[in-house]
Backbone as numpy.savetxt, mean C-alpha at the origin, in Angstrom:
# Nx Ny Nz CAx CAy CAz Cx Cy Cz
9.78 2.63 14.65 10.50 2.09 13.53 10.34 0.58 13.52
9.94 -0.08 12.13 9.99 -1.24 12.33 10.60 -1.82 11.41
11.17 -3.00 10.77 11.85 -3.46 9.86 11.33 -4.97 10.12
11.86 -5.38 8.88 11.51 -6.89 8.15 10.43 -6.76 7.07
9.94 -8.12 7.46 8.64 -8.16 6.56 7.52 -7.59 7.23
7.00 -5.99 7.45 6.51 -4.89 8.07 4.74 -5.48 7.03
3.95 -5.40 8.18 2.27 -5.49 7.83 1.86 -4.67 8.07
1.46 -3.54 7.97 0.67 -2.58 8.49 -1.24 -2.84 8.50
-1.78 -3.11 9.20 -3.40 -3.36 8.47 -4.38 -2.09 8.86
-5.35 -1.73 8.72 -6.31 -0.92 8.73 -7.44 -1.16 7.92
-8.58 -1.01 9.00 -9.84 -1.72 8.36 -11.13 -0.94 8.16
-11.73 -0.58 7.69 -13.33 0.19 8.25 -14.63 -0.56 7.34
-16.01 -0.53 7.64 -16.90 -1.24 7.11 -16.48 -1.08 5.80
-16.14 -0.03 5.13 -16.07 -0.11 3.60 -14.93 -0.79 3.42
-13.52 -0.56 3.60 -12.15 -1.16 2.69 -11.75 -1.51 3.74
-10.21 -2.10 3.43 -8.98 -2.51 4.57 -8.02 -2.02 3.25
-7.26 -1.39 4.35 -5.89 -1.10 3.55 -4.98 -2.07 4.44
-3.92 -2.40 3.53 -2.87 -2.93 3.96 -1.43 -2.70 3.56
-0.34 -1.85 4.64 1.07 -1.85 3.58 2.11 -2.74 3.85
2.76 -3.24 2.95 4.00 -4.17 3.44 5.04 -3.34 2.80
5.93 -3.83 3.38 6.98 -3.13 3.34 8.33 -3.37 4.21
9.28 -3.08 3.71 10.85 -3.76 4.78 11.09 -2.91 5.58
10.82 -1.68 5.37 11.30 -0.89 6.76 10.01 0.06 6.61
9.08 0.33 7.67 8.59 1.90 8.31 8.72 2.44 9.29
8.70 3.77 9.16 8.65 4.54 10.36 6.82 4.98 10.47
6.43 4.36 11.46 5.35 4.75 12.15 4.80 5.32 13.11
3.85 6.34 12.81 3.50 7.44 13.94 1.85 6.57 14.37
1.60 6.07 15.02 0.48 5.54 15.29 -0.74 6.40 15.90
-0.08 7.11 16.60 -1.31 8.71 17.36 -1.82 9.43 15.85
-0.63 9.55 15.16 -0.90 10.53 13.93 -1.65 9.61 12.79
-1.42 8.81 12.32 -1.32 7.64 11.66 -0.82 8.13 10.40
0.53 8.28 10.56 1.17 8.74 9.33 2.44 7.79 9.73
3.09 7.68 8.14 3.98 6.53 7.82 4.81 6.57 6.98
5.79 6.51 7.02 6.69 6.17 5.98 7.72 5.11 5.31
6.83 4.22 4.38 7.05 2.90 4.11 8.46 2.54 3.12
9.38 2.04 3.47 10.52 1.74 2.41 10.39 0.30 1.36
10.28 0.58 0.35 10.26 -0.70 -0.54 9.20 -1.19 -0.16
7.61 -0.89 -0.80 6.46 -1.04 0.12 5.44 -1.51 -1.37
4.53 -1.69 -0.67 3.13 -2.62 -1.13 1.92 -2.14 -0.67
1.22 -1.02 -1.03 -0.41 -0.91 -0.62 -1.09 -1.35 -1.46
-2.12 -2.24 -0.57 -2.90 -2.53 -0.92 -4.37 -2.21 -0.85
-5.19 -2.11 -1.23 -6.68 -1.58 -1.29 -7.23 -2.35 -1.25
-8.45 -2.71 -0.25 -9.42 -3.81 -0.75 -10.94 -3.07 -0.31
-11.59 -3.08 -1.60 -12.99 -2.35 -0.84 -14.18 -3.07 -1.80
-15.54 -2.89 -0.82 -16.23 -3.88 -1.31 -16.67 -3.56 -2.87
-16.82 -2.60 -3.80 -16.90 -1.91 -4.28 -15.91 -2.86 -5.86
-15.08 -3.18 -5.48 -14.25 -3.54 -6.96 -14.14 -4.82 -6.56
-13.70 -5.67 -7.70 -13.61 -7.02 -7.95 -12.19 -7.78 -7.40
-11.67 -7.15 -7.45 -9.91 -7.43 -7.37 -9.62 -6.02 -6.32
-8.53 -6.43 -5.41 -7.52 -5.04 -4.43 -6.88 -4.44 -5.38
-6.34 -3.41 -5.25 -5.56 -2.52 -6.12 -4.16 -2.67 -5.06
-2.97 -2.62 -5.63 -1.89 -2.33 -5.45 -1.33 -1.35 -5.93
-0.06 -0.69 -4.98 0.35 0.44 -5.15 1.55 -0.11 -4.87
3.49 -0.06 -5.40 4.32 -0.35 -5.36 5.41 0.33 -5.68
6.13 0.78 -4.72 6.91 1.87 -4.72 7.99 1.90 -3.58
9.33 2.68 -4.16 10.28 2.37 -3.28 10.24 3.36 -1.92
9.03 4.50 -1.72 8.80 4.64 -0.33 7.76 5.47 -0.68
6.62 5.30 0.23 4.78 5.53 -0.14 4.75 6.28 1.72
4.65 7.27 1.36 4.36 8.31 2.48 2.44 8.21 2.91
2.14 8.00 3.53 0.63 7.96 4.68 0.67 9.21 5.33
0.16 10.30 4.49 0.11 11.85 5.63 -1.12 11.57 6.18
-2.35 10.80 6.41 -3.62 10.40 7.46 -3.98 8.96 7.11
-5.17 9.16 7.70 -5.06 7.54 7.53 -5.93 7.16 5.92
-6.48 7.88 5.25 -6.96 8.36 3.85 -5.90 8.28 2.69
-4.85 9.15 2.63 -3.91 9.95 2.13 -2.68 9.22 1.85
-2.38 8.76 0.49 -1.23 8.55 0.73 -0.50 8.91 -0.51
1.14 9.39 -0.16 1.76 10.17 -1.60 2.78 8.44 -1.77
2.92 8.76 -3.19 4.61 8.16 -3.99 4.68 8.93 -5.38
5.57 8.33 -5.41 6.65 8.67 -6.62 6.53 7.75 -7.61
6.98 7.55 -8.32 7.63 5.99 -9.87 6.69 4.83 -9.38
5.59 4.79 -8.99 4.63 3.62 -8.74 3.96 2.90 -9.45
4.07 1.80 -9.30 3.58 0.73 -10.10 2.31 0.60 -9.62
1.07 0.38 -11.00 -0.16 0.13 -10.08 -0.78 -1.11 -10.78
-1.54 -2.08 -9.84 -2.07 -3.21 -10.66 -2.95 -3.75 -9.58
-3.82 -4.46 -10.45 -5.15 -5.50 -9.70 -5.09 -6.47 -10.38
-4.92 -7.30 -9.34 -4.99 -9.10 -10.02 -5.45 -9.66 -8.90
-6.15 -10.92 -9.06 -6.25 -12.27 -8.31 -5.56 -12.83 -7.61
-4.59 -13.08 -8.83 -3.17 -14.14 -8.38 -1.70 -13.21 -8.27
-0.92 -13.36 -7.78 0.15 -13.25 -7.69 0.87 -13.21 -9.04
0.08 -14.51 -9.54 1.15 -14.81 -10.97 0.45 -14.20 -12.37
-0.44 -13.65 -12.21 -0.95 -12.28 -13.11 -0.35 -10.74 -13.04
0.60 -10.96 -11.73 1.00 -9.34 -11.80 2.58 -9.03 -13.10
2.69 -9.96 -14.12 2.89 -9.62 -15.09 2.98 -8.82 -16.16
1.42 -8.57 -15.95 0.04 -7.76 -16.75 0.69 -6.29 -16.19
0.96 -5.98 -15.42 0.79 -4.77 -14.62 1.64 -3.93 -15.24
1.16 -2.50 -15.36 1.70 -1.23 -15.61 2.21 -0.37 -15.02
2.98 0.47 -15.52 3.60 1.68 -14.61 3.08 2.86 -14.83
2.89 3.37 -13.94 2.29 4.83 -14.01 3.36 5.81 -13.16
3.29 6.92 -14.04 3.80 7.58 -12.38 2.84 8.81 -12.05
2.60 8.95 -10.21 2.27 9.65 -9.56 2.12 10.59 -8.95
């Protein structure tokens, strides 16, 4: 269990994922997770901009895989473009 401002990183030649988030519970053998009030991010060489995923808890069943609910999704540059961003749900 970890709390605060929670980083999770994961990297491979193609992407890095990254989740933030205020509280997870992390299984590290399993690499499954369960992020509260969280932030994935995507970065792969492949697209121009990371994708974000934003949701009030984003479940990691492998290290591939991940479920939410009412998630917000958006790709921007800046911080101060996520304005733009839409809701989808999942």
């Amino acid at each position: 269990y970890l709390t605060g401002n929670v980083e999770i990183r994961s990297q491979t030649d193609k992407d890095m994922t990254l989740i933030r988030a205020a509280e997870v519970y992390y299984d590290a053998n399993r690499h499954t997770a369960i992020a509260l009030k969280a932030d994935l991010e995507i970065k792969d060489k492949k697209m121009l901009f990371p994708i974000h995923f934003q949701a009030e808890e984003i479940f990691q069943l492998n290290p591939k895989l991940f479920e939410a609910k009412n998630v917000l999704v958006y790709s921007t540059l800046l911080p101060s473009d996520r304005c733009r961003r839409r809701s989808i749900h999942w």
